[in-house]
Structures are given as C-alpha cells and as structure tokens.
N, CA, C and O atoms as a GROMACS GRO file, in nm:
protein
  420
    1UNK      N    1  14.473   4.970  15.070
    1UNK     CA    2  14.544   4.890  14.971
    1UNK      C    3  14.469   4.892  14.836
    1UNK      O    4  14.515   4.896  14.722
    2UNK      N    5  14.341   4.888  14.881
    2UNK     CA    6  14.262   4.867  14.700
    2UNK      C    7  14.269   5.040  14.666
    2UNK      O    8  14.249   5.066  14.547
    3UNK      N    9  14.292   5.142  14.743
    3UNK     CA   10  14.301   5.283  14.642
    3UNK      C   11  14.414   5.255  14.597
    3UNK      O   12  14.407   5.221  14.479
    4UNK      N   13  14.526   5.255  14.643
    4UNK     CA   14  14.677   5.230  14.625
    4UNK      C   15  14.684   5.149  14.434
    4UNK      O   16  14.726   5.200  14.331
    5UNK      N   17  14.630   5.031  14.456
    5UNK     CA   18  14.605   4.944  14.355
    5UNK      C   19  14.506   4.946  14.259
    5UNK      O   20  14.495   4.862  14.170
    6UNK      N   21  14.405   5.077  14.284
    6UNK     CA   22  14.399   5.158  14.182
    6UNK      C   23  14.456   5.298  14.090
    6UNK      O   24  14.437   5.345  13.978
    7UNK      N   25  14.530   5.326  14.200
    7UNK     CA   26  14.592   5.428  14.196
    7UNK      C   27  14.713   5.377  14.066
    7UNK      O   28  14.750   5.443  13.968
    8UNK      N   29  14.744   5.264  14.100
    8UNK     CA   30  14.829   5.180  14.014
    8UNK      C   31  14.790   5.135  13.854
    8UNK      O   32  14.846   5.122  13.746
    9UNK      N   33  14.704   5.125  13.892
    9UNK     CA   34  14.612   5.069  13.726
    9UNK      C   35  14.616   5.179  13.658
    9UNK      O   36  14.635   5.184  13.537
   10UNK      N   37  14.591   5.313  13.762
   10UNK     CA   38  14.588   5.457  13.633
   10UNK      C   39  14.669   5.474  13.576
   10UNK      O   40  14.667   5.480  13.453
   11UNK      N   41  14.780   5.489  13.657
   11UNK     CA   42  14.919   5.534  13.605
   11UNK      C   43  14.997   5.450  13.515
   11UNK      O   44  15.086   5.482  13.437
   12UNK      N   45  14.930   5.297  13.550
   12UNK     CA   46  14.994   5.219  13.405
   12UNK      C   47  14.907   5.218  13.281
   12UNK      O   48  14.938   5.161  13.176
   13UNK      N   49  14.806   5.278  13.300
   13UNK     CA   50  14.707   5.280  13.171
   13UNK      C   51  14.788   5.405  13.103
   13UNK      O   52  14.841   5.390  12.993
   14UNK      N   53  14.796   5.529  13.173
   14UNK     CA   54  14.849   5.652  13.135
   14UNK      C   55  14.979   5.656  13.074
   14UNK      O   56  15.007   5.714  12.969
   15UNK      N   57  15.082   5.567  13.175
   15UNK     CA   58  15.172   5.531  13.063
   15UNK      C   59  15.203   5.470  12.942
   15UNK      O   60  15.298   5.481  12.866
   16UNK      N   61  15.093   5.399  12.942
   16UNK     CA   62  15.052   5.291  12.818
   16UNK      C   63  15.024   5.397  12.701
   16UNK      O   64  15.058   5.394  12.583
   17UNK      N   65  14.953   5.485  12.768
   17UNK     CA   66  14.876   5.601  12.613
   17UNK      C   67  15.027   5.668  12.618
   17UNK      O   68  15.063   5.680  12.501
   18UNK      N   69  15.088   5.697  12.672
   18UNK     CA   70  15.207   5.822  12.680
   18UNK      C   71  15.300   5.749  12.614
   18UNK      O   72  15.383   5.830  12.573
   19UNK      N   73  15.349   5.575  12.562
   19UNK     CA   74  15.395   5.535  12.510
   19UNK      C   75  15.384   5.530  12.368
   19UNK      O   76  15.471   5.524  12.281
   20UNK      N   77  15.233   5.533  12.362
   20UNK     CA   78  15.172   5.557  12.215
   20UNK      C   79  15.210   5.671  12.174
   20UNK      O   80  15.305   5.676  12.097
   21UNK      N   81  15.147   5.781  12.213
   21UNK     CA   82  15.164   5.904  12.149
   21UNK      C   83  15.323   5.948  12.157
   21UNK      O   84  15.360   6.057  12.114
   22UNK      N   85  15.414   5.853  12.216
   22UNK     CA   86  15.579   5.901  12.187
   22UNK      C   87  15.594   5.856  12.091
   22UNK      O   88  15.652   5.917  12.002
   23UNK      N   89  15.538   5.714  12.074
   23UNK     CA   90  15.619   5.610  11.917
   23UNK      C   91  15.576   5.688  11.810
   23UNK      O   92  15.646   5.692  11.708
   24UNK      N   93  15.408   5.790  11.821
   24UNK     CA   94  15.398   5.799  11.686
   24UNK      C   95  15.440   5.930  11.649
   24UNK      O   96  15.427   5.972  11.534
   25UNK      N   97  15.494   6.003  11.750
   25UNK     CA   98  15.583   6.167  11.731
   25UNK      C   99  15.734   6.126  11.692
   25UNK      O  100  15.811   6.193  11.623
   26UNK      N  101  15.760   5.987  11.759
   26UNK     CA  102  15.939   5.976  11.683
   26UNK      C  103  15.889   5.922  11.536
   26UNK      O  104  15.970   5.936  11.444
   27UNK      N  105  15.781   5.871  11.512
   27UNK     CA  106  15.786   5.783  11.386
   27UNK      C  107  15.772   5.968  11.311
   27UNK      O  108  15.836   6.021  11.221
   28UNK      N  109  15.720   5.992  11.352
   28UNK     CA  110  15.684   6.152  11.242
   28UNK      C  111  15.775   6.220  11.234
   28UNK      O  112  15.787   6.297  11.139
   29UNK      N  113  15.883   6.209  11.351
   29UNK     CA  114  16.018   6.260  11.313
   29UNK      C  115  16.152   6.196  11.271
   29UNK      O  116  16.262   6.253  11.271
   30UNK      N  117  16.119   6.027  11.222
   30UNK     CA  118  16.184   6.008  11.164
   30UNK      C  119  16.181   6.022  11.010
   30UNK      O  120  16.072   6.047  10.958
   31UNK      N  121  16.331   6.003  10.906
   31UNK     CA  122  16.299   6.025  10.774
   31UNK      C  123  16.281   5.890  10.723
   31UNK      O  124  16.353   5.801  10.769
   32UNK      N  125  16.184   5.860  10.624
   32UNK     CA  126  16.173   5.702  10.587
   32UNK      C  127  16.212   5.668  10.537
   32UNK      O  128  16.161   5.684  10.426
   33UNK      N  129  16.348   5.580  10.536
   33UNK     CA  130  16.461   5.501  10.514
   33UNK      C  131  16.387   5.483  10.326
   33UNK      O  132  16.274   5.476  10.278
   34UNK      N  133  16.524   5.482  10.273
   34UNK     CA  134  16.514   5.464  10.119
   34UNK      C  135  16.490   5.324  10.066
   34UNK      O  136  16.520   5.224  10.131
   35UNK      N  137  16.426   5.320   9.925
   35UNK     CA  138  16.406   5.193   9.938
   35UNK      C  139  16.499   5.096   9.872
   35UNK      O  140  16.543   5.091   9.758
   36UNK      N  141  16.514   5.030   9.965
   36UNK     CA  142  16.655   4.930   9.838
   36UNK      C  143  16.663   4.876   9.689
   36UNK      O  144  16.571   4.803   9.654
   37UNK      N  145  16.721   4.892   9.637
   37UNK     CA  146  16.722   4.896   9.506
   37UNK      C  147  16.666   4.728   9.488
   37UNK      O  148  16.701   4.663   9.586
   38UNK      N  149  16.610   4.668   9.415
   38UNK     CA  150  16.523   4.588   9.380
   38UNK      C  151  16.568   4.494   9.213
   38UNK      O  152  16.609   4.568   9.124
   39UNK      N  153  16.561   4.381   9.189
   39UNK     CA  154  16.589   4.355   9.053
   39UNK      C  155  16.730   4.304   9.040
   39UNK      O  156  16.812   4.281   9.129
   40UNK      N  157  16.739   4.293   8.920
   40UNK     CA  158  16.902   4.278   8.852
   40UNK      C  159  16.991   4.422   8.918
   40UNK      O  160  17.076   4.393   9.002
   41UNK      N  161  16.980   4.514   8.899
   41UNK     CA  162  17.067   4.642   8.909
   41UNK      C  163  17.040   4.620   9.058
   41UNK      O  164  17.160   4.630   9.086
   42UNK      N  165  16.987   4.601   9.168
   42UNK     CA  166  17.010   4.553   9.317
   42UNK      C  167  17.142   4.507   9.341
   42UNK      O  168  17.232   4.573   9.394
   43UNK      N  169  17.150   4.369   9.292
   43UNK     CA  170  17.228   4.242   9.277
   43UNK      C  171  17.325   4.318   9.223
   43UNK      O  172  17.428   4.333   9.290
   44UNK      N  173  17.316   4.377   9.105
   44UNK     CA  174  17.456   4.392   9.029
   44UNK      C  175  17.522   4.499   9.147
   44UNK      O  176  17.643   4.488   9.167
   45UNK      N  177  17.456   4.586   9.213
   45UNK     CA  178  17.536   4.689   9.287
   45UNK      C  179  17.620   4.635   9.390
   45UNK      O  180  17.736   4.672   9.411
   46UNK      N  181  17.531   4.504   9.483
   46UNK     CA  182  17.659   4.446   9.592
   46UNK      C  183  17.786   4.399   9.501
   46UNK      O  184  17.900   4.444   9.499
   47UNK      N  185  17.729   4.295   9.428
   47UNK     CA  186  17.826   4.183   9.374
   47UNK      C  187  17.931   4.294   9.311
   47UNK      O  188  18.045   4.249   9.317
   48UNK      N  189  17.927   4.404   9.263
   48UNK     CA  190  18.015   4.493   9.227
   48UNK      C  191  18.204   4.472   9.274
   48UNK      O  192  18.234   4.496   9.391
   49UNK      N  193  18.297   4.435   9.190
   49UNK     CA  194  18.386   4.449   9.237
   49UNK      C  195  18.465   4.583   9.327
   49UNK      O  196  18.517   4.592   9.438
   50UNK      N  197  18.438   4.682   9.204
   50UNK     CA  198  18.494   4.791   9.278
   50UNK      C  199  18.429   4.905   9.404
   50UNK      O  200  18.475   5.008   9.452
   51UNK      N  201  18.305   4.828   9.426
   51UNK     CA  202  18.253   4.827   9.541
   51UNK      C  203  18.332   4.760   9.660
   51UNK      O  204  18.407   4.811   9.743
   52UNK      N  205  18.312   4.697   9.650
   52UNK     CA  206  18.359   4.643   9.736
   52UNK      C  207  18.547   4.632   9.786
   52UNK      O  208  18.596   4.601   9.895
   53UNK      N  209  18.629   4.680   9.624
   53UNK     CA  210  18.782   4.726   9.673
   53UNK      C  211  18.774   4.847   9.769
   53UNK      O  212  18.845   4.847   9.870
   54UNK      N  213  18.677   4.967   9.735
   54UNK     CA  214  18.635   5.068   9.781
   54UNK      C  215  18.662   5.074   9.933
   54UNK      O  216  18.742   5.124  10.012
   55UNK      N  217  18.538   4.988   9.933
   55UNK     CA  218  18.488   4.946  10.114
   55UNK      C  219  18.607   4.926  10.163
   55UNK      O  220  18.653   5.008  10.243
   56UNK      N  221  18.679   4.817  10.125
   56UNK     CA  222  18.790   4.723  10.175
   56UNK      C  223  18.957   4.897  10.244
   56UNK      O  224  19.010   4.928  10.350
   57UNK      N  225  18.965   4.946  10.101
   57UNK     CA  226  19.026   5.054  10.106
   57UNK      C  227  19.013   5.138  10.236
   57UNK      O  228  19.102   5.149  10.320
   58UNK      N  229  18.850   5.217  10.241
   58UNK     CA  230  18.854   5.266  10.339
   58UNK      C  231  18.834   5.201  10.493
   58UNK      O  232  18.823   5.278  10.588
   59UNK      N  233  18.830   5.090  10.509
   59UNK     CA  234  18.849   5.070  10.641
   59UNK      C  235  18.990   5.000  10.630
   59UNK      O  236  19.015   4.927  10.726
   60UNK      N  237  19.083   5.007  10.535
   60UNK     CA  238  19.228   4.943  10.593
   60UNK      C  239  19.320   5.098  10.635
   60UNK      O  240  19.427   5.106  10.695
   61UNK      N  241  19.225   5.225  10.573
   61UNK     CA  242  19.246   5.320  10.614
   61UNK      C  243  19.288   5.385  10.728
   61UNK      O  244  19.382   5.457  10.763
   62UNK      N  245  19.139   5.315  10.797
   62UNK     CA  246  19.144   5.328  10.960
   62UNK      C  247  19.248   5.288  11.089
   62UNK      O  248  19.256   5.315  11.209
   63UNK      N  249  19.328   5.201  10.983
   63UNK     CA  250  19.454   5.196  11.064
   63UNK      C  251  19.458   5.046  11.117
   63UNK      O  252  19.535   4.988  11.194
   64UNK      N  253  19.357   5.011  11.052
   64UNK     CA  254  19.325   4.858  11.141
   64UNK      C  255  19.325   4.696  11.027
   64UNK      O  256  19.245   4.602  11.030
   65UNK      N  257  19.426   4.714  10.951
   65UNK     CA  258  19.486   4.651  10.819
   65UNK      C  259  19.499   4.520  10.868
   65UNK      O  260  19.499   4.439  10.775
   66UNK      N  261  19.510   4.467  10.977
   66UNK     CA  262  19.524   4.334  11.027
   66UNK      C  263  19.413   4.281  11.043
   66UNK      O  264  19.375   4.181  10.981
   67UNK      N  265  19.358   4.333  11.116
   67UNK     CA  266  19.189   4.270  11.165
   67UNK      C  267  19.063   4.284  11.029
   67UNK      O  268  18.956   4.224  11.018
   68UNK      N  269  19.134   4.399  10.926
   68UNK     CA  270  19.024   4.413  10.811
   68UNK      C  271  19.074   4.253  10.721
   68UNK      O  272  19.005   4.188  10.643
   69UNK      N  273  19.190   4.230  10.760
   69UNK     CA  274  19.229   4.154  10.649
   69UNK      C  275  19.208   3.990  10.748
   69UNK      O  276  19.189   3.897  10.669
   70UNK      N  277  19.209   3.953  10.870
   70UNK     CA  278  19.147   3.879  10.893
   70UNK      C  279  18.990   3.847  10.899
   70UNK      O  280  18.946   3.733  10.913
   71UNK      N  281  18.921   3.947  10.890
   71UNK     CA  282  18.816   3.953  10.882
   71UNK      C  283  18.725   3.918  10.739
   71UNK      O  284  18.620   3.858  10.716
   72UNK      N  285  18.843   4.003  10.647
   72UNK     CA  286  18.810   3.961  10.502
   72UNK      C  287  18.790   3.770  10.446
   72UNK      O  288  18.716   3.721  10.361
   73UNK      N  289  18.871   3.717  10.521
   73UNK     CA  290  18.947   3.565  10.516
   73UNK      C  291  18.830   3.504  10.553
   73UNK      O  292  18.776   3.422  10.478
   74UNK      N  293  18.768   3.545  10.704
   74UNK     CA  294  18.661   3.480  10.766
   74UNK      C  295  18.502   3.499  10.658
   74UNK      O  296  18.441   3.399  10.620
   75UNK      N  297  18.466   3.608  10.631
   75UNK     CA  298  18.377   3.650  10.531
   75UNK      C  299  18.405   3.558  10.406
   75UNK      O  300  18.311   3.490  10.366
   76UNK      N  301  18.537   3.549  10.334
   76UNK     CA  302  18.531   3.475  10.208
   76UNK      C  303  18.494   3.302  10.240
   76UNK      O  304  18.424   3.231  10.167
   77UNK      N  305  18.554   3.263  10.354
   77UNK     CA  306  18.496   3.133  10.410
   77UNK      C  307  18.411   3.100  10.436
   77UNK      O  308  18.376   2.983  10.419
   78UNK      N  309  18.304   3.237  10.519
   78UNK     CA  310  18.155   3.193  10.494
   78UNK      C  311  18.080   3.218  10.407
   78UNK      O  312  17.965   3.174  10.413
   79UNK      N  313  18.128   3.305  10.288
   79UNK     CA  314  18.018   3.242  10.209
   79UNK      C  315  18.062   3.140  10.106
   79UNK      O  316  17.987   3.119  10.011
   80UNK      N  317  18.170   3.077  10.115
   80UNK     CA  318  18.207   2.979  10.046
   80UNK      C  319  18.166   2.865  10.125
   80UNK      O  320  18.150   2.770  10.049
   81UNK      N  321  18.144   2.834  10.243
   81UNK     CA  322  18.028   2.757  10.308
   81UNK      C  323  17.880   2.766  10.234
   81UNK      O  324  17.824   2.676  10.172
   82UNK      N  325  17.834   2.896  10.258
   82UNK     CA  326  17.674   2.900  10.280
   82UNK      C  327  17.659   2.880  10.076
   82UNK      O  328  17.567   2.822  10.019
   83UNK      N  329  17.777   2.945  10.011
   83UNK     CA  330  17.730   2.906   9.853
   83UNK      C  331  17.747   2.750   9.892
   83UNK      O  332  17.634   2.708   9.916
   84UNK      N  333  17.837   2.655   9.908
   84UNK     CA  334  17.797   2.502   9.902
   84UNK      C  335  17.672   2.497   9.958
   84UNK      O  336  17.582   2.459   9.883
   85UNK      N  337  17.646   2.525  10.067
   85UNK     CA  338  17.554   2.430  10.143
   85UNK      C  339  17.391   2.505  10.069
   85UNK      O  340  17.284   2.454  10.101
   86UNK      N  341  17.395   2.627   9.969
   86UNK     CA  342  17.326   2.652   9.893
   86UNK      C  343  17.295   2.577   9.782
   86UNK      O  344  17.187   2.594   9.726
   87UNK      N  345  17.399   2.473   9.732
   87UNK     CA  346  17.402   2.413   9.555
   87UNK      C  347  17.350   2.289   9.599
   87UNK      O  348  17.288   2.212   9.526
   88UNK      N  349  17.389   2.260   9.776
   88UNK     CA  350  17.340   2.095   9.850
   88UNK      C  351  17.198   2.079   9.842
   88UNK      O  352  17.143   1.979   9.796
   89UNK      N  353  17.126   2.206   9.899
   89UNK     CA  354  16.957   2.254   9.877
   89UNK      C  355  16.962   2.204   9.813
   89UNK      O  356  16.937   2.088   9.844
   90UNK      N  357  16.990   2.221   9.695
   90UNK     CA  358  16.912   2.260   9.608
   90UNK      C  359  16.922   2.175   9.501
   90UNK      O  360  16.854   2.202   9.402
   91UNK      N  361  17.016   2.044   9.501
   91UNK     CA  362  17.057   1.947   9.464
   91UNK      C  363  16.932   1.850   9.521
   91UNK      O  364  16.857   1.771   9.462
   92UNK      N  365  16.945   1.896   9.682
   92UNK     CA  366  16.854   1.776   9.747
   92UNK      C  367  16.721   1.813   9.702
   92UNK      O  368  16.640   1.722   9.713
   93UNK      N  369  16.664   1.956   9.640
   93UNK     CA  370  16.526   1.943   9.619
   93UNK      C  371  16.518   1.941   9.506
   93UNK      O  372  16.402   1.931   9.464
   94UNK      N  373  16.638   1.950   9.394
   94UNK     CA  374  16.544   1.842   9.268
   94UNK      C  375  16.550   1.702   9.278
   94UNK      O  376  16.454   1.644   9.227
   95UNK      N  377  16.619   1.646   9.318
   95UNK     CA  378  16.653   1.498   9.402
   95UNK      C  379  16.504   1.434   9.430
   95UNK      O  380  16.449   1.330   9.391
   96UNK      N  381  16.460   1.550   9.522
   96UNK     CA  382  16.327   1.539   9.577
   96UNK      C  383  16.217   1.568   9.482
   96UNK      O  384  16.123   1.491   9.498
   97UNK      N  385  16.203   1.639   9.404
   97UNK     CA  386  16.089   1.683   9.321
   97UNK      C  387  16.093   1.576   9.197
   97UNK      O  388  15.989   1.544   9.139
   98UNK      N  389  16.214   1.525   9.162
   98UNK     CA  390  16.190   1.429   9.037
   98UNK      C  391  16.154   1.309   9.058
   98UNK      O  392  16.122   1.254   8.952
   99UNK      N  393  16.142   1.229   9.170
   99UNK     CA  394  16.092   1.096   9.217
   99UNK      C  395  16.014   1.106   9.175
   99UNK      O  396  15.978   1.218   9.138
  100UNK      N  397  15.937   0.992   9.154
  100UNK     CA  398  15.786   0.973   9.088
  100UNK      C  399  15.701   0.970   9.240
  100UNK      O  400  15.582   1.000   9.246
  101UNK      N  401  15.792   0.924   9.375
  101UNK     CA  402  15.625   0.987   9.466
  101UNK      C  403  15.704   1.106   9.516
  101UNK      O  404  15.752   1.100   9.629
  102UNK      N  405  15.714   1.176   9.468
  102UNK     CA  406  15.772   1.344   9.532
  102UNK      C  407  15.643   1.388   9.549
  102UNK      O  408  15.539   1.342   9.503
  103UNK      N  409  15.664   1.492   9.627
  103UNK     CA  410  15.542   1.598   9.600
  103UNK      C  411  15.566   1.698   9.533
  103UNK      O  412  15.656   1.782   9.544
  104UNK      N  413  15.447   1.681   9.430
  104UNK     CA  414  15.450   1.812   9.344
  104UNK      C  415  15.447   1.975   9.386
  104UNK      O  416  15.348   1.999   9.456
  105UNK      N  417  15.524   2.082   9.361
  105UNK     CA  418  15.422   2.180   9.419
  105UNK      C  419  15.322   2.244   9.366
  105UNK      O  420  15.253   2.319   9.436
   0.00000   0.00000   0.00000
C-alpha cells in the first residue's frame, strides 16, 4: 500500500509539471489580445450611434428580428435602471461627503 501511495504522489507531482509546461506552450501560442482603446475616443466608440444601428442590422439579419428586438427592449431597461441607480450613488455620496461629520477622503 505505501509503494502504491507513492507511486501516487509521482504521478501527481508529474502531472502538476505537465500542466505547467502545457499553460505556458498555449500561452506562446496564443496571439495577445489587442488593447482596448482607452480615454475619450474609447467611450466615444461604444456610445457611437451608428455603431450600434450596425450591430442591431446585422443580427436582425440572422433571421431572428423578434428576439433581437425583444432583447433590444430588455437592454434599454437595464441600463435605464443601472443609469438611475448610478445618479442615486452618487447623490447619496455627496449627501455623504458634505455633512460636517462626513468623512473626508
């Protein structure tokens, strides 16, 4: 039983290194993802209208004009949630920062 259960320890040590030297042959064969655009011109590229008619276009393309367009409905609702509950923040932390015992940061 104790060769057996060493026998065991090797082969999980060995796989342990054989895991290593796979991650770092896929990392060398992967290409390294671009870097996202950064700044004002970032921002300006999502918020883009005709970006986004674009997008909308080619997947009503796909044949699936019902579900793109319920889907669209659900998306405009959440972020018309997450913008309120963004202006609420942020309401509540000057709320918070202008008290005279707030904490400063």
């Amino acid at each position: 039983m104790a060769d057996l259960q060493e026998r065991r320890r090797a082969l999980l040590a060995r796989c342990a290194q054989q895991r290593v030297e796979f991650a770092q042959r896929l990392a060398a064969l992967r290409p390294q993802p671009p870097q996202a655009p950064t700044g004002a011109a970032g921002q300006y590229a999502a918020r883009h209208p005709l970006a986004w008619i674009a997008v909308l276009g080619a997947v009503m393309l796909m044949r699936r004009t019902r579900e793109v367009l319920s889907l669209l409905v659900v998306i405009r609702s959440a972020v018309g949630l997450v913008r309120r509950a963004a202006q609420l923040l942020r309401l509540i932390g000057h709320a918070r920062a202008s008290r005279p015992g707030g904490t400063q940061p």
